[in-house]
MMTF fields as JSON, N, C-alpha, C and O atoms, coordinates in Angstrom:
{
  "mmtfVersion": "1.0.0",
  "mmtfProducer": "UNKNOWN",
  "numBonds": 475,
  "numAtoms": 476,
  "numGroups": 119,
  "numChains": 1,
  "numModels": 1,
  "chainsPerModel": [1],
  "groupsPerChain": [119],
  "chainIdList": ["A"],
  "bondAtomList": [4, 2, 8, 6, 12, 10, 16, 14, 20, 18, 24, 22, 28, 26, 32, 30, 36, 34, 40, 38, 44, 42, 48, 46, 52, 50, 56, 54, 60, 58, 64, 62, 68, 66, 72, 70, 76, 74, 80, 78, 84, 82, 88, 86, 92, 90, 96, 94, 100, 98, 104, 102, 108, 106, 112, 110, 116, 114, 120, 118, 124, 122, 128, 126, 132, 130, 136, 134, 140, 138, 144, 142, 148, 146, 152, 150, 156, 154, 160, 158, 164, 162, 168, 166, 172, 170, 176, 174, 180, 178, 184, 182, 188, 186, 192, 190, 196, 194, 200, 198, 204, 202, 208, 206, 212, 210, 216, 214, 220, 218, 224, 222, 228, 226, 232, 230, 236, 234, 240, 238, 244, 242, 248, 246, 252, 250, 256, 254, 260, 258, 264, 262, 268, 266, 272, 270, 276, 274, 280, 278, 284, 282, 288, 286, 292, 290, 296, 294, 300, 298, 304, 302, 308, 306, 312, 310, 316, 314, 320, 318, 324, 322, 328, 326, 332, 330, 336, 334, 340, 338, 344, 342, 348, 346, 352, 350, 356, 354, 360, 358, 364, 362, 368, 366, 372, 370, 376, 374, 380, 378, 384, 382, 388, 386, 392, 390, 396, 394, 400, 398, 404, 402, 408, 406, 412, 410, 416, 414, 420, 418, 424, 422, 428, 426, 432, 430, 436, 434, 440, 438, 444, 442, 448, 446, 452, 450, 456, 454, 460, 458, 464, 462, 468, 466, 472, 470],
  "bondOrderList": [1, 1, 1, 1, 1, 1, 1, 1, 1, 1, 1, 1, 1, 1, 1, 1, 1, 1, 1, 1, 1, 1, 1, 1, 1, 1, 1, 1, 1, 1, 1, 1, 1, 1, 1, 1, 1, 1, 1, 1, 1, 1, 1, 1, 1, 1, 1, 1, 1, 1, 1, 1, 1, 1, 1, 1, 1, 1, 1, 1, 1, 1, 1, 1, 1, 1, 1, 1, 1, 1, 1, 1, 1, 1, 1, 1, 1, 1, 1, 1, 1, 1, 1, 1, 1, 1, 1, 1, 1, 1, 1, 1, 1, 1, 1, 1, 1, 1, 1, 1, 1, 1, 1, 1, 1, 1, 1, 1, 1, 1, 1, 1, 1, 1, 1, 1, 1, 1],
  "groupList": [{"groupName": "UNK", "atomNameList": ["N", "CA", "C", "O"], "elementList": ["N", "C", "C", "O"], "formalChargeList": [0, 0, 0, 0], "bondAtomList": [1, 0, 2, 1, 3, 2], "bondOrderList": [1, 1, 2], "singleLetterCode": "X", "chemCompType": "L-PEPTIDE LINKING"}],
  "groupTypeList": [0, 0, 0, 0, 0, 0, 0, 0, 0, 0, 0, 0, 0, 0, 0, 0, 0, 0, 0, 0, 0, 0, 0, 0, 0, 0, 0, 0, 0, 0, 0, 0, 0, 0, 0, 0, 0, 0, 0, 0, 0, 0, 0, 0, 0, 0, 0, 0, 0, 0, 0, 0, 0, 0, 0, 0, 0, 0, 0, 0, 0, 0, 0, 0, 0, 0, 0, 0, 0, 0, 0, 0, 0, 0, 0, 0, 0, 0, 0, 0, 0, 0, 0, 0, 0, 0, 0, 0, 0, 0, 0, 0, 0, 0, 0, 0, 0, 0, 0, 0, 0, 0, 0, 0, 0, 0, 0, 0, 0, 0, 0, 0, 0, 0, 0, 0, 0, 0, 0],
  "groupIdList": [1, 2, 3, 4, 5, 6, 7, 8, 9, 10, 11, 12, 13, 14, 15, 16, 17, 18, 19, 20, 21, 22, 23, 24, 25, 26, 27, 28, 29, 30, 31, 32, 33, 34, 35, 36, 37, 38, 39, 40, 41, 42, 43, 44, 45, 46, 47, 48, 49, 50, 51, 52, 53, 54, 55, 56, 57, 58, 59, 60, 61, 62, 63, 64, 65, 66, 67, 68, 69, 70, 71, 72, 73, 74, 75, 76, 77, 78, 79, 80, 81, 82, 83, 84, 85, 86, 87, 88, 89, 90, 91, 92, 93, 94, 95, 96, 97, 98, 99, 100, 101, 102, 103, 104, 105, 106, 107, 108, 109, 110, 111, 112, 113, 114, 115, 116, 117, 118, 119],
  "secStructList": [7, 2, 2, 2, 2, 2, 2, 2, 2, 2, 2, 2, 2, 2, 2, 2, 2, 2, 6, 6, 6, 6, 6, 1, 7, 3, 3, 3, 3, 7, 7, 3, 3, 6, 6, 3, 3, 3, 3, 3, 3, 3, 3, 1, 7, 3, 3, 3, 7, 1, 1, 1, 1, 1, 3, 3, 3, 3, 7, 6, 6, 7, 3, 3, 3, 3, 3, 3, 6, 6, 3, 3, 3, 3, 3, 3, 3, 3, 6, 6, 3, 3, 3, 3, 3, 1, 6, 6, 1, 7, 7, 5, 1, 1, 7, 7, 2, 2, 2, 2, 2, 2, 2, 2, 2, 2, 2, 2, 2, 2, 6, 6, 6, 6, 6, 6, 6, 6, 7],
  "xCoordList": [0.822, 0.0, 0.871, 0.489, 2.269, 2.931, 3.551, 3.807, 3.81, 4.454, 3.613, 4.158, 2.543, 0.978, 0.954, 1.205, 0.569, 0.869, 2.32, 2.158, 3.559, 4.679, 4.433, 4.655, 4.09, 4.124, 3.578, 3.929, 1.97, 0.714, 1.461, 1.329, 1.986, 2.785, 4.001, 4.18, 4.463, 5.83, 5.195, 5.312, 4.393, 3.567, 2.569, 2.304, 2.213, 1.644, 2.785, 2.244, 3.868, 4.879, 5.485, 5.99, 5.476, 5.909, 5.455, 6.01, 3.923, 2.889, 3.094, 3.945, 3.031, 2.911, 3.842, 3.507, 5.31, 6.868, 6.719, 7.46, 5.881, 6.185, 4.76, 4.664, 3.796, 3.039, 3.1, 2.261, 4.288, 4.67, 5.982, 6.557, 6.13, 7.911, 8.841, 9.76, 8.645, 9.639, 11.349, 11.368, 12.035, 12.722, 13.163, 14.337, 12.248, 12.408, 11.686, 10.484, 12.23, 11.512, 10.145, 10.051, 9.205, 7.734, 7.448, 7.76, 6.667, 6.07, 5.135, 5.116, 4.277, 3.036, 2.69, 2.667, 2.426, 1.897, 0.701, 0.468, -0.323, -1.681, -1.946, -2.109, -2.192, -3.033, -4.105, -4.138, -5.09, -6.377, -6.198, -5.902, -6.598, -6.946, -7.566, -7.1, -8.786, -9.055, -9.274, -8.79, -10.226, -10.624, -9.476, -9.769, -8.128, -7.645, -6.975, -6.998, -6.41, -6.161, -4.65, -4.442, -3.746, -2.845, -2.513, -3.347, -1.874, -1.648, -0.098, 0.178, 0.757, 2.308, 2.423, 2.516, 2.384, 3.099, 3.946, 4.03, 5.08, 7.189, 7.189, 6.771, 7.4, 7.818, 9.578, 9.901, 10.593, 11.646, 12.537, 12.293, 13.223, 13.916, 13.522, 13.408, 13.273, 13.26, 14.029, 13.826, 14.771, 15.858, 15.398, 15.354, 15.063, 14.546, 15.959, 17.099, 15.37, 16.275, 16.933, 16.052, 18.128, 18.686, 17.796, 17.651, 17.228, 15.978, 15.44, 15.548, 14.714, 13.477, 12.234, 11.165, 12.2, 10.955, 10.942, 10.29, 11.859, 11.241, 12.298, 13.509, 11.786, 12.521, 13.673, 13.761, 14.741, 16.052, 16.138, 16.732, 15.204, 15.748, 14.987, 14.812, 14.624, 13.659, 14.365, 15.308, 14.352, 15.033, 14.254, 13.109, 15.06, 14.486, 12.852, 12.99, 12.017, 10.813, 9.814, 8.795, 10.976, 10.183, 9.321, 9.331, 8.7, 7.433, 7.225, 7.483, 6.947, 5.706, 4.448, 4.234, 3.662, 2.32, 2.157, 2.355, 1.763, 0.965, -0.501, -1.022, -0.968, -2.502, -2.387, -1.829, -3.262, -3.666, -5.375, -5.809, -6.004, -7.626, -7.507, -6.735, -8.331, -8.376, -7.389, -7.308, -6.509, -5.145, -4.231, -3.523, -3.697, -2.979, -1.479, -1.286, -0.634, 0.73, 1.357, 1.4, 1.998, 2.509, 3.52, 3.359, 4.626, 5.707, 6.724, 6.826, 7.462, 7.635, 8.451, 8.484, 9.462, 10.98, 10.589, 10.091, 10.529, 10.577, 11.844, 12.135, 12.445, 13.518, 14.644, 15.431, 14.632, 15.855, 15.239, 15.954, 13.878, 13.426, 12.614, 12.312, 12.241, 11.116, 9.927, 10.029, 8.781, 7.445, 6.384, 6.361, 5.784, 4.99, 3.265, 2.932, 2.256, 0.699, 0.193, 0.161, -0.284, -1.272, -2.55, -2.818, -3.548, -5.147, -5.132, -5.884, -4.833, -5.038, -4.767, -4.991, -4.345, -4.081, -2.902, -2.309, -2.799, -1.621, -0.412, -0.235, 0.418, 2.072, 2.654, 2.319, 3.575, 4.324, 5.687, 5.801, 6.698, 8.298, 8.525, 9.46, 7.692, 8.077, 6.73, 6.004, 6.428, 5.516, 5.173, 6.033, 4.367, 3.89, 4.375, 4.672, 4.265, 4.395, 3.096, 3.358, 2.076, 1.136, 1.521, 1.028, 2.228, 3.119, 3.839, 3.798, 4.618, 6.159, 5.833, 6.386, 4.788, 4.185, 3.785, 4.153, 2.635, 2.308, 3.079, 2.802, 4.149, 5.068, 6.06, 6.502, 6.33, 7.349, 6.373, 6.937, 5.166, 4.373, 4.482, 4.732, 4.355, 4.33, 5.884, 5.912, 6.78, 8.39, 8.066, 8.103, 7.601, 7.326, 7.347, 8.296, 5.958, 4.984, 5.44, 5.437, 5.967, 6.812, 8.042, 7.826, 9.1, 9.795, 9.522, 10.335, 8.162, 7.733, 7.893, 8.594, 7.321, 6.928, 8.057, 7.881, 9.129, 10.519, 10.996, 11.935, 10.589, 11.438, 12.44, 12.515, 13.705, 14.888, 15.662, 16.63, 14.957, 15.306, 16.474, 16.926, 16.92, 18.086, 19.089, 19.468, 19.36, 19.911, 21.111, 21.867],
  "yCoordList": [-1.19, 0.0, 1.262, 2.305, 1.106, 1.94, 2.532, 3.731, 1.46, 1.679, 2.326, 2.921, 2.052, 2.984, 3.919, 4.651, 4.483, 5.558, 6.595, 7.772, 6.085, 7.05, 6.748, 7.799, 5.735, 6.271, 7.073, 7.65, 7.474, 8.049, 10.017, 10.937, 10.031, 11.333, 11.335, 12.431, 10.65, 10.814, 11.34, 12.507, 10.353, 10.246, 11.995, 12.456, 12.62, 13.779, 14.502, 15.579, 14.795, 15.588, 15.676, 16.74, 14.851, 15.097, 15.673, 16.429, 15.369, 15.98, 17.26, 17.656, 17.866, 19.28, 19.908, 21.092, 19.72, 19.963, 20.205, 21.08, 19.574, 19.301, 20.427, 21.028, 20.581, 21.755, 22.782, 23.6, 23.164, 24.425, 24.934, 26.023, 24.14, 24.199, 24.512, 25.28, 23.848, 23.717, 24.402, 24.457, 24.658, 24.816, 26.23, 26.598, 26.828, 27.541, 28.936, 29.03, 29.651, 31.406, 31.531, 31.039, 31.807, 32.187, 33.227, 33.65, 34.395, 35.545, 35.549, 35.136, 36.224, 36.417, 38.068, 38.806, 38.42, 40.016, 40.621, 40.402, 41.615, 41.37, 42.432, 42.704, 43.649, 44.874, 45.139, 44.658, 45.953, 45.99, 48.094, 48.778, 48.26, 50.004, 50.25, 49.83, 51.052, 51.799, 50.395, 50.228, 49.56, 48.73, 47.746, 46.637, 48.036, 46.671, 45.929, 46.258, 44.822, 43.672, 43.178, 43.061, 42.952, 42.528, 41.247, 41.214, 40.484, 38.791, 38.642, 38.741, 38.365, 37.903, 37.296, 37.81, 35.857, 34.321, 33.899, 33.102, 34.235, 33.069, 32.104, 32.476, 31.373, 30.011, 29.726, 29.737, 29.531, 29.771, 30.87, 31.935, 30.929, 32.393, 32.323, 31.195, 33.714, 33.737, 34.891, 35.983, 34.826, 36.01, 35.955, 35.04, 37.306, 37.91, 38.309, 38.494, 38.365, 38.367, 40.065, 40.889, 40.584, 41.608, 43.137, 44.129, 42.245, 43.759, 43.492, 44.557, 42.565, 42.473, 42.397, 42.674, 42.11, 41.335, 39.914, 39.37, 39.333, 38.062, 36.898, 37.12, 35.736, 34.708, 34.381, 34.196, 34.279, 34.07, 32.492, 31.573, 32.286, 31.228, 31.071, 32.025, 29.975, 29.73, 28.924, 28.403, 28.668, 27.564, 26.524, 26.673, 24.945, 23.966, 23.873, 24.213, 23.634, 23.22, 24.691, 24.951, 25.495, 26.608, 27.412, 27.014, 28.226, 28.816, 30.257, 30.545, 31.155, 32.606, 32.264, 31.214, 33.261, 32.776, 34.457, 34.963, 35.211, 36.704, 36.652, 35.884, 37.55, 37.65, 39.319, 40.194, 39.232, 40.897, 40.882, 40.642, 41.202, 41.428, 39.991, 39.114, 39.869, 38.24, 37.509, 36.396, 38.776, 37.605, 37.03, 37.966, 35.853, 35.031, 34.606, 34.75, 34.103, 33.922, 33.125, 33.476, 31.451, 30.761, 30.197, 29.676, 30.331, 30.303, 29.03, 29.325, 27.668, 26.607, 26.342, 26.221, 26.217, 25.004, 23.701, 23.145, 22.63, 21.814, 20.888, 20.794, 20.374, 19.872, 20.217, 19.502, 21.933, 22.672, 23.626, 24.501, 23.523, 24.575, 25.329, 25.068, 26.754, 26.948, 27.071, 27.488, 26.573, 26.169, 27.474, 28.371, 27.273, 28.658, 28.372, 27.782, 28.881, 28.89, 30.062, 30.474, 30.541, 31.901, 31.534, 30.87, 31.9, 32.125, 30.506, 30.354, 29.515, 28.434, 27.338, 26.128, 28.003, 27.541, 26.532, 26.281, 26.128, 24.699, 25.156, 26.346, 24.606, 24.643, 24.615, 24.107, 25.315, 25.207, 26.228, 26.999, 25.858, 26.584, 27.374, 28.169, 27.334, 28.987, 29.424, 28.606, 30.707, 31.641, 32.564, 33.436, 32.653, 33.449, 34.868, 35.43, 35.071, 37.137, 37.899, 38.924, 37.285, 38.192, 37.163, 37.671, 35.989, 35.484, 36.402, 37.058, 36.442, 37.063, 38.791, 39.362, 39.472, 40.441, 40.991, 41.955, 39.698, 39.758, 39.01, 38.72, 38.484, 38.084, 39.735, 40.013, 40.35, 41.331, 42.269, 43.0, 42.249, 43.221, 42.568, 43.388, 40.994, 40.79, 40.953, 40.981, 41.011, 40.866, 42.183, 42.215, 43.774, 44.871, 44.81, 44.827, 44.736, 45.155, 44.504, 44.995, 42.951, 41.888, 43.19, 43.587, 44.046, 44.198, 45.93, 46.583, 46.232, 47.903, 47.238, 47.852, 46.243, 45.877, 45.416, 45.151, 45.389, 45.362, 43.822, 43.448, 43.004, 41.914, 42.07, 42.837, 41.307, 41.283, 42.828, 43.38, 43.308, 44.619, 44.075, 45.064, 43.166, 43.287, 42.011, 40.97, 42.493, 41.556, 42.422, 41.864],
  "zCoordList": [0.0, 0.0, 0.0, -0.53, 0.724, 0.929, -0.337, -0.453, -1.431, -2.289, -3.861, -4.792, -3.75, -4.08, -3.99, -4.948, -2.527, -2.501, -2.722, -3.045, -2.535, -2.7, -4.53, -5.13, -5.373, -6.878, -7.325, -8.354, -6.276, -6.95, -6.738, -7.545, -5.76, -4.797, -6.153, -6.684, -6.462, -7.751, -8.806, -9.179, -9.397, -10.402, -10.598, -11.708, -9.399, -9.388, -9.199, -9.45, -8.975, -8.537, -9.889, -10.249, -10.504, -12.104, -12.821, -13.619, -12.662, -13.615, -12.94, -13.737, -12.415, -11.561, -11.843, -11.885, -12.168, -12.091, -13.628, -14.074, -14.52, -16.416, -16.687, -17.757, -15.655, -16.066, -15.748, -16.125, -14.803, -14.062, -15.321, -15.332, -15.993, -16.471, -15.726, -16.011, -14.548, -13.474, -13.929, -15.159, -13.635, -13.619, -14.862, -14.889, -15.694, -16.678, -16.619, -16.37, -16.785, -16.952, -17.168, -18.293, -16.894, -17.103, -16.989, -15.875, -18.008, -17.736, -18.815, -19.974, -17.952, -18.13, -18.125, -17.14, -19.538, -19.631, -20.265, -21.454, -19.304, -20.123, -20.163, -18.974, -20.931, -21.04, -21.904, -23.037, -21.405, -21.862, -21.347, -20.368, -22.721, -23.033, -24.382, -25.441, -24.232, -25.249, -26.484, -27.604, -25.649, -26.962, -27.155, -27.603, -26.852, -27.6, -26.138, -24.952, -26.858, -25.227, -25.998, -27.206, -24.905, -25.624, -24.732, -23.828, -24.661, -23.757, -24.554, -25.749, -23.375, -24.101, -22.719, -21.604, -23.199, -22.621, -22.817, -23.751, -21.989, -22.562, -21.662, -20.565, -21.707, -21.475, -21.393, -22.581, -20.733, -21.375, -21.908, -21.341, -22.561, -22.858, -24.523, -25.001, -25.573, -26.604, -27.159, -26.629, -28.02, -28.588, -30.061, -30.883, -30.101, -31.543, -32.366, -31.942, -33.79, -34.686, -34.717, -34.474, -34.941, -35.199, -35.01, -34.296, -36.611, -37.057, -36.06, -35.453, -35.164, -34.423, -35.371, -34.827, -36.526, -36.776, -37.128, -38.019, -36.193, -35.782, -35.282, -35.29, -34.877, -33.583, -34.185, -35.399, -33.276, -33.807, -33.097, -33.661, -31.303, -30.941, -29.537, -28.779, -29.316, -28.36, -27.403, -27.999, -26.503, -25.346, -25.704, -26.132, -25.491, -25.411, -24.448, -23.273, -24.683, -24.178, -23.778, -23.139, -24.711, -24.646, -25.427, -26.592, -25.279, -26.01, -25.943, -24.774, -26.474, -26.536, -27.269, -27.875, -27.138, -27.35, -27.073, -25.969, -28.276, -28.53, -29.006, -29.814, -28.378, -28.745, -28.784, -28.122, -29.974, -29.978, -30.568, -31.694, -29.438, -29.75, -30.485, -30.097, -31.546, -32.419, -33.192, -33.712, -33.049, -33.613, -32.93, -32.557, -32.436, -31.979, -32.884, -34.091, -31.948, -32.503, -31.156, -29.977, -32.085, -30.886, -31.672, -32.775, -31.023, -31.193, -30.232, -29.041, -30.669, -29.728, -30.532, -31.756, -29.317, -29.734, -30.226, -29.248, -31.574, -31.771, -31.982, -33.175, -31.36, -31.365, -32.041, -32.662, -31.766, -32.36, -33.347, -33.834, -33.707, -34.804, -33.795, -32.63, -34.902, -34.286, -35.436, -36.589, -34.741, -34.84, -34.657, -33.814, -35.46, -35.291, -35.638, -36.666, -34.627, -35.552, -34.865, -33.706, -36.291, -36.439, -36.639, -37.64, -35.731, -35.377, -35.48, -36.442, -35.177, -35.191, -36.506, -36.535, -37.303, -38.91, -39.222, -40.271, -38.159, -38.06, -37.766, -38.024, -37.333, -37.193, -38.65, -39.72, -38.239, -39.653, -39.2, -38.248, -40.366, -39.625, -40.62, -40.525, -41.844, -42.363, -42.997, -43.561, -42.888, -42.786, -43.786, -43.914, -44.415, -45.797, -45.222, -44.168, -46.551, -46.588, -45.24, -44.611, -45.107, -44.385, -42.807, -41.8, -42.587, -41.517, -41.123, -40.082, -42.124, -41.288, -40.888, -39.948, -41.853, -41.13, -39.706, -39.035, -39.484, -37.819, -37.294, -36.13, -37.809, -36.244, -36.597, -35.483, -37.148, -37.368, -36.372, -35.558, -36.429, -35.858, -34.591, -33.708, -34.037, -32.678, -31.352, -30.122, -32.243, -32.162, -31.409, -30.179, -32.503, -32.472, -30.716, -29.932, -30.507, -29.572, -28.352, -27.223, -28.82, -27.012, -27.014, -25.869, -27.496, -27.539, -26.681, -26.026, -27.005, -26.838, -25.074, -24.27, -24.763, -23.582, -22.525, -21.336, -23.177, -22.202, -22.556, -21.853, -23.377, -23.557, -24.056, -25.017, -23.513, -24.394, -23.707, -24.231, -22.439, -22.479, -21.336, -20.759, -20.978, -20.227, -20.977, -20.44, -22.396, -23.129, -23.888, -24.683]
}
């Protein structure tokens, strides 16, 4: 019984530790003015490209995730790439002309907001 219970206590301590991303950077940023809403979720560390319109490099198991009013942008380390889906329109690792737009526009706006600002 003893040994039941200390797996069920492991077994939840893992799950808890792999949904916290234990051990990795998390921030969470949300403003709402004048009609529009903005949401910026990191997971991990992410370093934008030069110009700043767009990801140079995500940490392993890491992520951003931008929302602006109805448009969305998620951004995830796939085993060394990065992975990207806009408004829900599938993953994919490279990005049309009106792609690389709103991530150039989301790079923009994570960047107005102090990311990357002690880099």
């Amino acid at each position: 019984m003893k040994k039941i219970q200390r797996f069920i206590a492991l077994a939840g301590l893992m799950l808890l530790v792999a949904a916290c991303h234990f051990g990795g950077r998390s921030t969470t940023i949300i403003e709402s003015a004048n009609g529009n809403s903005v949401k910026i979720v990191y997971h991990g560390q992410t370093y934008f490209t030069r110009d700043g319109k767009g990801i140079k490099f995500i940490s392993p198991n890491g992520s951003v995730t931008f929302s602006h009013n109805s448009q969305n942008l998620v951004a995830e380390n796939d085993h060394g790439r990065i992975v990207y889906e806009i408004n829900g329109g599938g993953k994919q690792t490279q990005l049309d002309e009106d792609g690389k737009a709103f991530l150039a526009r989301a790079v923009t706006e994570m960047m107005k907001r102090g990311h990357n600002a002690d880099k």
